[in-house]
N, C-alpha and C positions, 0 to 999 in steps of 0.2 A: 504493500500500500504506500508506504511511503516514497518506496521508489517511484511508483509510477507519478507521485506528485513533485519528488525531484526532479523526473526526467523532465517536468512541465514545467516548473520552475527553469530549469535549463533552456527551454526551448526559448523563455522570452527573455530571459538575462543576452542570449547569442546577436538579438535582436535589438541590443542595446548601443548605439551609433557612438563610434569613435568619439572621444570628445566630448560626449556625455555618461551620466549620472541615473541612474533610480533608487527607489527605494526598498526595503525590504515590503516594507507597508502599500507601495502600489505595484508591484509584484504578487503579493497575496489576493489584494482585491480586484485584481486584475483577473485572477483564477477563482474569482467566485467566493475566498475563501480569504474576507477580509479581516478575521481576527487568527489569522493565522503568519504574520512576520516573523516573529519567531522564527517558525517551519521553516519558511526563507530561508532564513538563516542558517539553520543546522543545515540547510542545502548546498547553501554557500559556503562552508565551513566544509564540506562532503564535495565537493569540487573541485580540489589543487590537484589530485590524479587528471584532469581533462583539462587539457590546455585549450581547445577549446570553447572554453565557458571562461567568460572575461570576469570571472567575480569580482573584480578590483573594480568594476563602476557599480557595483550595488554599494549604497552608504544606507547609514539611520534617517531618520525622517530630519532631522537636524544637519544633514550633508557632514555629518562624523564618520568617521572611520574607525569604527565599533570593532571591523573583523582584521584589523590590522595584523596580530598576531596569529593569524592563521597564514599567513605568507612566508614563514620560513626566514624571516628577515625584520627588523622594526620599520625598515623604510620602503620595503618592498613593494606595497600597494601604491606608496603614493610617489612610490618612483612613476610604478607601473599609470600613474593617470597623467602624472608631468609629462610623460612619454606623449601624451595625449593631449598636450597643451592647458591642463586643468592647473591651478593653482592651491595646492593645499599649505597651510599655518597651521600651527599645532594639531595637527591632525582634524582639522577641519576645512571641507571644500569653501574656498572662497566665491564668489557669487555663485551659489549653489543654487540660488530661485530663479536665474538663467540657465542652470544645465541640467535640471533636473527633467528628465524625460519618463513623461509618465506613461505606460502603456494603451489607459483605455483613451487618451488624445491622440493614440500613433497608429494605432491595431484596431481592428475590428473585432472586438471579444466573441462576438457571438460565432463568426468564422473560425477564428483560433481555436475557442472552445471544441464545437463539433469536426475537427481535423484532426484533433487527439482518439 
């Protein structure tokens, strides 16, 4: 079960544009299953085996960098977003209410949804 919600949560983090941001929280409600960021998370956390899946733009609903130490490095993630032109201070994305990309404004949930 959880995996298949993984794998879902993967499908729309892959979806997430270079140079931007989301949230754990519009990730979740994005799958129907908006008291579930947390889950995100442990998803995102469950992730560094697939280099595929960009977990370094998922942030907290505050543009923090909550899962920092899940990257094998203290500056890993926000190497990995500099990389990407993002500006992160103390572990926080700077104008983050510019890059934060929310799914149900980008996607079609109801197509998303029934494609799984």
């Amino acid at each position: 079960m959880a995996s298949e919600f993984f794998d879902r949560v993967y499908r729309v983090v892959r979806l997430i544009p270079e140079g931007r941001v989301s949230t754990y929280g519009h990730i979740a409600r994005f799958l129907g299953t908006g008291r579930s960021a947390r889950v995100v998370g442990y998803a995102m956390n469950a992730s560094h085996n697939d280099p595929s899946v960009p977990a370094h733009r998922v942030v907290n609903r505050k543009g923090l960098l909550t899962g920092k130490h899940f990257f094998g490095g203290s500056t890993v993630m926000e190497d990995l977003l500099a990389s990407e032109g993002i500006t992160v201070v103390n572990d926080e994305i700077q104008n983050f209410g510019e890059l934060v990309w929310d799914p149900m404004e980008h996607l079609d949930q109801e197509e998303f949804l029934e494609s799984i």
